[in-house]
N, C-alpha and C positions, 0 to 999 in steps of 0.2 A: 248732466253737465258733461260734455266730449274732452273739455281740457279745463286744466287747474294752471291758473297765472298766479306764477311766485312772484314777492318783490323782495327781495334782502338785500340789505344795505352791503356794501364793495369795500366802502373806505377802510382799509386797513386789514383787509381778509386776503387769508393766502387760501388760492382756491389750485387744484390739482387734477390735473386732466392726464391721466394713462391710456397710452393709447400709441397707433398711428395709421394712417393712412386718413381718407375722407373722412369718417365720423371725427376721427380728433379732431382734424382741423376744424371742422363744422362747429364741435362746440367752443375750439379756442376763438374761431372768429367773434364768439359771442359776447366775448370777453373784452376784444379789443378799443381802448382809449378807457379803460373800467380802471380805476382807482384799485383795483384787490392787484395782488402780486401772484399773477401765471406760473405754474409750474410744469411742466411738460415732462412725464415720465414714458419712457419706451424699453422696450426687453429685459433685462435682468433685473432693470432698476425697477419696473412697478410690481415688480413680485415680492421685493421688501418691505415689512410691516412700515419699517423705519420711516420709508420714503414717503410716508402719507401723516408721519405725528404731523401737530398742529394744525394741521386742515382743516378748516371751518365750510369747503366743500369739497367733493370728490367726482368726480365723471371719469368714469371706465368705458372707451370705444374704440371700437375695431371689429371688424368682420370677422377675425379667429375668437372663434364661441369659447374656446379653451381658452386660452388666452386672459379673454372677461371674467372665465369664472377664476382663474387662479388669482388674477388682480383684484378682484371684488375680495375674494377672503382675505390677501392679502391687507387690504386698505381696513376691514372689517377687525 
């Protein structure tokens, strides 16, 4: 199998995408007209634990590797 298709239900999920340049946008696009509630974190803000309670999803993108990996732990 080359890819795994997800389907999770939107209605009512707060999904959170840190990030910015292309990849974020790329996966906010994915998002768009989707029933879940967007959250858009960049610089200081996806480094806080904080900024990721209640997430039912999480997407860390950006071309700074460092960057991912401090927002990954952070969201973690």
């Amino acid at each position: 199998m080359e890819t795994f298709p997800a389907y999770y239900p939107l209605k009512g999920k707060r999904i959170v995408i840190a990030g910015e340049g292309e990849p974020a946008e790329a996966k906010a696009r994915l998002f768009e007209g989707s029933p879940a509630q967007v959250v858009r974190l960049t610089g200081a803000a996806a480094l806080d634990p904080k900024a990721y309670a209640a997430a039912d999803l999480i997407f860390v993108a950006s071309f700074d590797g460092d960057f991912c990996q401090r927002a990954a732990r952070a969201a973690r």
